[in-house]
C-alpha positions in Angstrom: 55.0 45.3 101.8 55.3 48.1 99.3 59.4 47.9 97.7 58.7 51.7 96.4 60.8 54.1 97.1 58.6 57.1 98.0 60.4 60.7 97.8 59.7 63.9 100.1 60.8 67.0 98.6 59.7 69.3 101.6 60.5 73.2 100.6 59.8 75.9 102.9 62.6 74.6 105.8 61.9 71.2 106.3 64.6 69.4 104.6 63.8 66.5 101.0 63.5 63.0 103.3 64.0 60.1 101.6 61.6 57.4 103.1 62.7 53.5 102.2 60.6 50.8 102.7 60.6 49.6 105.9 59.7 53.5 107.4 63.9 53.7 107.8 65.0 57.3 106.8 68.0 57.6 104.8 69.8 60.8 106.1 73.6 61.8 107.3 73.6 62.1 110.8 76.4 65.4 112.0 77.4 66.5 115.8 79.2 69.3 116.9 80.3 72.3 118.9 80.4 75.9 118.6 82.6 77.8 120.9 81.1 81.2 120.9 83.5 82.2 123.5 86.6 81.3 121.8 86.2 84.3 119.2 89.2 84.0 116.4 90.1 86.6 113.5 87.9 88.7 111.9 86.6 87.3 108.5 87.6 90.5 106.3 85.2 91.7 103.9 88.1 91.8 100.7 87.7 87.6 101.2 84.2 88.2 99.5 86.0 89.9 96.3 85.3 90.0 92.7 87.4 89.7 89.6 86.5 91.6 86.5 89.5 91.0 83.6 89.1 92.0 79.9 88.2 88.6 78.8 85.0 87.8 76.8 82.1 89.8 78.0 83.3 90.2 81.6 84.4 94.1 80.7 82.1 94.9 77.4 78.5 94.1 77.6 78.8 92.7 81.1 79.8 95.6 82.6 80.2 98.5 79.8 77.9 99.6 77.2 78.4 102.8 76.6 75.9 105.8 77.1 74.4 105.5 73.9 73.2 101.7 74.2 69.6 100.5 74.1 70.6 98.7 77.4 69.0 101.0 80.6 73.1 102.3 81.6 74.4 104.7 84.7 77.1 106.7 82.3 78.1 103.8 80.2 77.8 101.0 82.9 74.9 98.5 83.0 72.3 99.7 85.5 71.3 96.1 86.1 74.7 95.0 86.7 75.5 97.8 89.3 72.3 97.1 91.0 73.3 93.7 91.2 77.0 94.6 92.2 75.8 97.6 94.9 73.6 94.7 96.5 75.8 92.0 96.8 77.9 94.6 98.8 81.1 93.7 97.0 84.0 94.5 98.9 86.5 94.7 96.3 87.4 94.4 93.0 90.5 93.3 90.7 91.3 94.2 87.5 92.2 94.5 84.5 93.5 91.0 85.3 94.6 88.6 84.9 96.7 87.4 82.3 96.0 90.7 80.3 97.4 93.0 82.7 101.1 91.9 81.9 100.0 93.3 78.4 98.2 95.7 79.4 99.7 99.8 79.0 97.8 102.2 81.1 98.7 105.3 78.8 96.1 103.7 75.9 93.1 103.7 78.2 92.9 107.3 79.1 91.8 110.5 77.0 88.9 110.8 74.7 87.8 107.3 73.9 87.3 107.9 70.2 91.3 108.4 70.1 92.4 105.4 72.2 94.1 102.8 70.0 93.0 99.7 69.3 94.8 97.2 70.2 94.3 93.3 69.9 93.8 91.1 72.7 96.5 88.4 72.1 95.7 86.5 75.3 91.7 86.1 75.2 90.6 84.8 71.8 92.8 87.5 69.4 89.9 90.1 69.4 90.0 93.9 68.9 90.6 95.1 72.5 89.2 99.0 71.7 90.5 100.3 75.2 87.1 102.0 75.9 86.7 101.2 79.7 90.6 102.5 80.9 91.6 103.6 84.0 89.2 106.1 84.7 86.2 104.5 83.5 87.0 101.4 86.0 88.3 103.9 89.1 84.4 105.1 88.5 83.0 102.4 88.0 84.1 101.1 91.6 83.1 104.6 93.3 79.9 103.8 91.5 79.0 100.3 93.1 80.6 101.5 96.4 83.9 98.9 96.3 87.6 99.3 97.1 89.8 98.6 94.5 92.6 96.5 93.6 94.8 97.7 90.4 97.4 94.8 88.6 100.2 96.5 87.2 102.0 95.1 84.4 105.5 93.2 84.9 105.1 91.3 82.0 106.2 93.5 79.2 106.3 97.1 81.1 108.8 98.9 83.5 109.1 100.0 86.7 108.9 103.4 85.4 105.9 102.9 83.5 104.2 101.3 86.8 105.6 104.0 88.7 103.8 106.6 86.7 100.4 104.9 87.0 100.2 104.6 91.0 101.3 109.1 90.6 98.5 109.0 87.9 95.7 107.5 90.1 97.1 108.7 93.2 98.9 112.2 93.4 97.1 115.3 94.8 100.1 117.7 93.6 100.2 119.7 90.5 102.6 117.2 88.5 102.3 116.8 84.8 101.4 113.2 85.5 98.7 114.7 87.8 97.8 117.4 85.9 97.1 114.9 82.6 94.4 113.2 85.2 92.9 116.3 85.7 92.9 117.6 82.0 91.3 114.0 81.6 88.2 114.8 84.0 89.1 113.8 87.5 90.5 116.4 89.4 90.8 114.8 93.1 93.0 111.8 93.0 91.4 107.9 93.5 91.8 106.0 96.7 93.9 102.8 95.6 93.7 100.1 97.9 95.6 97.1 96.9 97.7 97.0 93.8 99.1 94.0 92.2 102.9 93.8 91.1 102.3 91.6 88.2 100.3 88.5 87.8 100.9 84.9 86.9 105.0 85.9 86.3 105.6 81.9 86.6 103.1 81.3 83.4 101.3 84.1 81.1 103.0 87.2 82.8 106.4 85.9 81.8 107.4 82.4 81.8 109.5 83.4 84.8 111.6 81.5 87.4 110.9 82.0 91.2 114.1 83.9 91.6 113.9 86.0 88.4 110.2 87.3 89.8 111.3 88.2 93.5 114.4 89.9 92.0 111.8 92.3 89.3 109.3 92.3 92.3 111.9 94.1 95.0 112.8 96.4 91.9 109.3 97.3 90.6 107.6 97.3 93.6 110.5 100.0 95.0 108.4 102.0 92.6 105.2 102.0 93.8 105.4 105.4 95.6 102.0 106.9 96.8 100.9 110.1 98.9 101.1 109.1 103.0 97.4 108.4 103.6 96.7 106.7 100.2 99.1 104.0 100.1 98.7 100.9 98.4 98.9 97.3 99.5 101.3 95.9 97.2 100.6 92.3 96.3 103.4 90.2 95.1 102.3 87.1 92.1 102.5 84.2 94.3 102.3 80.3 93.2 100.0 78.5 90.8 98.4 76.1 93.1 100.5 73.4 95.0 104.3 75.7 93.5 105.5 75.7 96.9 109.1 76.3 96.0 107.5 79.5 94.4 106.5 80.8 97.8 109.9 79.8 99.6 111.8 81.3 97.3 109.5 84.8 97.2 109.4 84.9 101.0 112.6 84.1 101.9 113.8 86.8 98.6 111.0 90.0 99.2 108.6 89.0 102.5 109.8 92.4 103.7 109.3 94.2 100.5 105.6 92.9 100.1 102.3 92.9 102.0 100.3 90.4 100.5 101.1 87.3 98.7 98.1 85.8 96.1 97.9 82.6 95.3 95.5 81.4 92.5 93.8 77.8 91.9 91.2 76.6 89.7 88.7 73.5 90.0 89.2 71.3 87.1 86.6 68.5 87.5 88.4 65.8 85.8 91.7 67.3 86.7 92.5 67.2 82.8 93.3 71.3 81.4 92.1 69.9 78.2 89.1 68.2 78.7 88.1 69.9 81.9 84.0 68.5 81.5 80.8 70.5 81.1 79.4 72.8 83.1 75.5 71.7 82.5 76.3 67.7 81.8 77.5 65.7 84.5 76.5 62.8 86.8 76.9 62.0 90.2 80.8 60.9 90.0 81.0 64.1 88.5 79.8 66.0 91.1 82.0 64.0 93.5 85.1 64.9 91.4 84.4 68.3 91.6 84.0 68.5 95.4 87.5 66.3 95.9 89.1 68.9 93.7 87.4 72.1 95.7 88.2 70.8 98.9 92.3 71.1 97.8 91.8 74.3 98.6 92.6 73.4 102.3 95.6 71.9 101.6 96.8 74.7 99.5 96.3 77.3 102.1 97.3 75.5 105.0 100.8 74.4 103.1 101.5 77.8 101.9 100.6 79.4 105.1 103.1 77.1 107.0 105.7 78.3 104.0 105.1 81.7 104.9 105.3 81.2 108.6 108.7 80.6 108.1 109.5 84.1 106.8 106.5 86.2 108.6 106.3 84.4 112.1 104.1 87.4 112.6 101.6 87.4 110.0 102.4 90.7 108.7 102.1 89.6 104.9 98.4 88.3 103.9 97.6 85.7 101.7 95.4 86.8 98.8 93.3 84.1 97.0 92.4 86.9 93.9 92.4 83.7 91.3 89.3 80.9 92.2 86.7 78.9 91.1 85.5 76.0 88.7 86.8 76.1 85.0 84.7 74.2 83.0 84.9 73.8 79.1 83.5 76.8 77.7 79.5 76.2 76.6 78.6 74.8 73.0 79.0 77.3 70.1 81.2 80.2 72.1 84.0 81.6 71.6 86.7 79.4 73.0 89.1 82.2 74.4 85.8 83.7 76.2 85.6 81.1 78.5 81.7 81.6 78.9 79.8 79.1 81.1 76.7 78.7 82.9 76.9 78.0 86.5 74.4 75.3 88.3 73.9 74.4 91.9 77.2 72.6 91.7 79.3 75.5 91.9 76.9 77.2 94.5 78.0 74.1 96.9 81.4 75.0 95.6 81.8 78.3 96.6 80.1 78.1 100.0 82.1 75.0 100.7 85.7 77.7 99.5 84.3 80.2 101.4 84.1 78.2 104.6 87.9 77.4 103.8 88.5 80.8 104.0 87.1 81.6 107.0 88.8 78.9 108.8 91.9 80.7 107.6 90.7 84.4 108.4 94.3 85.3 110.7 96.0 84.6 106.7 93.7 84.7 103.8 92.7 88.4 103.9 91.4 88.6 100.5 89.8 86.8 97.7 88.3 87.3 94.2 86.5 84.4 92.6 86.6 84.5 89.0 85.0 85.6 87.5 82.5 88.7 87.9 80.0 88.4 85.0 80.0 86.1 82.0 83.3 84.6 82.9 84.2 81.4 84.4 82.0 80.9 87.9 80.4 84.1 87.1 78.2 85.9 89.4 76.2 87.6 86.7 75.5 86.2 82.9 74.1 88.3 80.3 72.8 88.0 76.9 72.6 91.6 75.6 69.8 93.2 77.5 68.7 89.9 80.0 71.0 89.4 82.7 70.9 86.6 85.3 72.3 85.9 88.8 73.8 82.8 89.4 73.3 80.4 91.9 77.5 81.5 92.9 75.8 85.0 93.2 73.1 83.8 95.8 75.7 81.7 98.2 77.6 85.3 98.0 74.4 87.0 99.4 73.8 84.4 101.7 77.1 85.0 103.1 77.2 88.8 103.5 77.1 89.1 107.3 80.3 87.1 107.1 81.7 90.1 105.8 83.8 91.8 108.9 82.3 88.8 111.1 84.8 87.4 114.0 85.4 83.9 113.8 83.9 81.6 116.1 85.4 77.8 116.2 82.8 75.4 114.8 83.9 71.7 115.0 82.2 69.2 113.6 81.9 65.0 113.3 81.0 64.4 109.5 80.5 61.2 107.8 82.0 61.0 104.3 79.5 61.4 101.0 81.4 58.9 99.0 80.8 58.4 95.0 83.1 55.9 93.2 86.7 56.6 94.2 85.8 60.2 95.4 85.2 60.8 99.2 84.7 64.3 100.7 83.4 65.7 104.1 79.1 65.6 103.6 79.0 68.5 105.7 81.2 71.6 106.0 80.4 74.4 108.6 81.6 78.1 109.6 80.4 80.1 112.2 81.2 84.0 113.2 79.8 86.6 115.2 78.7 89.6 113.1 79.4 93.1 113.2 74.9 93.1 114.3 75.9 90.9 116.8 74.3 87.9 116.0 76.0 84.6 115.5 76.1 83.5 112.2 76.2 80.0 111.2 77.3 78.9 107.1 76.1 74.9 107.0 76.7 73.1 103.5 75.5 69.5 102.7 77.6 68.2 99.9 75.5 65.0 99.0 73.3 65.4 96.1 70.9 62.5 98.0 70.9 62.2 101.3 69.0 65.7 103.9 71.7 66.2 106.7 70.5 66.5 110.6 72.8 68.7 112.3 72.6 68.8 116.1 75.5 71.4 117.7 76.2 72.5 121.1 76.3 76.4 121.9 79.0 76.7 124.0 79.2 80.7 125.3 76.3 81.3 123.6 72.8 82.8 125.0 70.8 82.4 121.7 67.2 81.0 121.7 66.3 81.5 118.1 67.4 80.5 114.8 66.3 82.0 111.4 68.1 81.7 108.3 67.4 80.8 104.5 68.4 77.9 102.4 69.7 77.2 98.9 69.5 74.0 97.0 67.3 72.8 93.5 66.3 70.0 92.9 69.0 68.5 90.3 72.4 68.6 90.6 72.6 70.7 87.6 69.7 73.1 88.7 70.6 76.4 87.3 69.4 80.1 86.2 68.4 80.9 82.6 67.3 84.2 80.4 64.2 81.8 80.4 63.9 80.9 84.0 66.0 83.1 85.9 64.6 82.2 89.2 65.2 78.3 89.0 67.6 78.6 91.8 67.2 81.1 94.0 67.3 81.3 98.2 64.1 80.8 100.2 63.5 81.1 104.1 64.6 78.4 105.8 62.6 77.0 108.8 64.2 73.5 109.4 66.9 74.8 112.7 65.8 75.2 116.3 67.4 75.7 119.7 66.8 73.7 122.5 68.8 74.5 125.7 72.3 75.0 124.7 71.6 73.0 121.2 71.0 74.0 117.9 69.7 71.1 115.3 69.0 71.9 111.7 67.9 69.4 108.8 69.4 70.4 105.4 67.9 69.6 102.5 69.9 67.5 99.7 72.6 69.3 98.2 72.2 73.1 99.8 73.3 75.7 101.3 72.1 77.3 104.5 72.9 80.1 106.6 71.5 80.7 110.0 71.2 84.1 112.3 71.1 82.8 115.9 69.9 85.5 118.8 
């Protein structure tokens, strides 16, 4: 009898089977139901967000060149990066951060860009911060790729008058000087502003702040945020880093009725060690197991703080905004340290359809989310090396997952087995289900071993579907990724391993992917 070990990688649909000796298949086995008549909260678009700070390349070269670059450009912005953007159908972005809004003074990044000081960006790695893409240039840029916009004003080191001025700036349709300065500045009809952040970080980076000090300056700057009736912004008070629950006690109990939103931010540190977080390209299996443990927090995190705010907002009145997530990995080998460049493999793709499932679970709270961040950043959706640009396998999961956007939740329940690795032990498949605003039901199925294909057998309960179509992402390492040199290592391909039978729906996942299914 043959001892070999002989490996199926089956593309196309049909998920990688790994065939032992003895004929025995070695897969996870998964049941469950989904109550299509049991619909829930609508998934709102904002949960698919983006974050874009001045930090690195994330503003210049990822997103701004300038007219007069060699790099093909719509008015200064990258054409490839809007194309990018406008497909993805982003539903919002956040800016300028961050830590570097709290530092950040509107009144430099307007006028002719040739007179805008120069500044020096003390948070991100002490470069010259030359204030070319301002206010106007990022109000545009959103108009441009067809997203709403969220604006983080600066607690840190300005005033409530200062802030005050900004919102009149961007939003008033009267003939005020502050108006009248927008206008002499090229934009007549005021922006729409659609969320805007009273501070960021104020326990850390935006001020080294108490949780009573904050909600006392948030009740008195955010008093100042005064907009036109019809163009009013959410305000968004600087909620907790991570597991800071006192933070959020002491913030709803102080300003609940004086905010609208909440964010909360968290960050996946692989080892769980800020200074030696691991690489982004290098890691073995425990590795990959450590990483899932730490992503799966996220559940904890919004479940706690949501109970925290129940407390306050029985009602659900104030949302919870996740504008700070992803994996932070040590920056790649020869960068700048304070850019916090890294590349982005099919580890972080699991990652952030495993989040986004999270999310959705959470739709009737978590109203909004930006992953961080937007190109060359962190988990970024985009990398670019001058003229190249690449989309990330975290860019693909997000296009997978559009018809989320505005879907109503359906209940998916599901009975896992564990993908354990050393002392690491997480769920081996997560699910998510919603109907769409086309009407279909939409299933999000992620296998989170590395080894094993998943067979997933669930029972349609309300639902009239017969068919099942769908695509699939996965690679075939761990550490699968996207280049300048092979930019299409990792990319999503039609998936034709689900069928319904009756009231059932079974699908085999490959190893390792993620896989999103359109059931009529």
């Amino acid at each position: 009898m043959n001892s070999k070990m002989l490996k199926h990688a089956l593309m196309g649909g049909v998920a990688a089977a790994l065939l032992i000796a003895g004929g025995a298949v070695a897969q996870t086995k998964v049941s469950g139901t989904l109550r299509a008549d049991q619909p829930g909260a609508v998934i709102q678009p904002e949960v698919y967000g983006q974050f874009a700070e001045h930090l690195g390349r994330g503003i210049y070269e990822g997103v701004w060149v300038g007219e007069d670059s060699k790099i093909p450009n719509i008015k200064g912005y990258r054409k490839d990066v809007v194309d990018a953007l406008k497909a993805l159908k982003v539903p919002v972005v956040r800016w300028p951060g961050g830590c570097f809004a709290d530092d950040y003074h509107w009144r430099e990044g307007i006028g002719p860009r040739d007179k805008r000081p120069v500044k020096v960006n003390v948070m991100w790695g002490g470069v010259e911060e030359p204030n070319t893409f301002g206010t106007h240039e990022f109000m545009d840029f959103a108009e441009l790729i067809g997203t709403k916009t969220y604006v983080a004003g600066n607690v840190g080191t300005g005033t409530p008058q200062e802030m005050s001025e900004w919102v009149e700036y961007l939003t008033s349709p009267t003939n005020s000087s502050i108006a009248n300065m927008r206008r002499a500045n090229g934009r007549d009809k005021p922006w729409k502003v659609d969320f805007f952040g009273v501070g960021n970080e104020n326990w850390g980076c935006g001020g080294q702040m108490t949780a009573e000090h904050y909600t006392n300056l948030y009740r008195n700057f955010a008093e100042f945020v005064r907009a036109p009736r019809g163009n009013r912004p959410v305000k968004v008070a600087a909620g907790p880093n991570a597991e800071d629950y006192n933070w959020t006690e002491v913030l709803m109990k102080g300003a609940a009725k004086n905010m609208n939103a909440l964010s909360l931010h968290y960050y996946v540190i692989p080892t769980g060690n800020w200074t030696k977080k691991g690489s982004a390209t290098v890691f073995d299996e425990q590795g990959w197991g450590d990483t899932m443990v730490q992503a799966l927090k996220m559940e904890e995190l919004v479940t706690r703080h949501s109970a925290v705010m129940d407390k306050y907002d029985p009602e659900k009145k104030v949302g919870l905004y996740v504008d700070e997530w992803g994996v932070w990995y040590d920056v790649e080998p020869g960068t700048e340290p304070g850019f916090l460049y890294q590349q982005n493999t099919m580890r972080d793709a699991v990652v952030a359809a495993v989040t986004l499932n999270i999310f959705h679970k959470h739709a009737d709270r978590v109203r909004l989310a930006a992953i961080a961040q937007m190109v060359n950043v962190l988990q970024a959706m985009i990398l670019t090396d001058k003229e190249k640009m690449v989309l990330t396998p975290t860019y693909w999961v997000f296009d997978l997952y559009k018809p989320f956007q505005g879907a109503t939740l359906l209940p998916v329940e599901i009975d896992t087995p564990q993908y354990v690795v050393g002392k690491s032990s997480v769920p081996a498949v997560t699910a998510s289900a919603g109907k769409g605003t086309d009407g279909a039901v939409h299933v999000a199925l992620v296998n989170l071993d590395p080894n094993k294909p998943a067979t997933v057998t669930v029972k349609l309960s309300g639902s009239t579907a017969k068919t099942a179509k769908g695509r699939v992402l996965t690679g075939p390492e761990m550490a699968s990724r996207n280049t300048f040199e092979k930019p299409d290592a990792v990319k999503p391909a039609e998936f034709k391993g689900a069928t319904i039978k009756g009231d059932t729906l079974t699908a085999t996942l490959p190893a390792k992917s993620v896989v999103v299914l359109d059931l009529n």
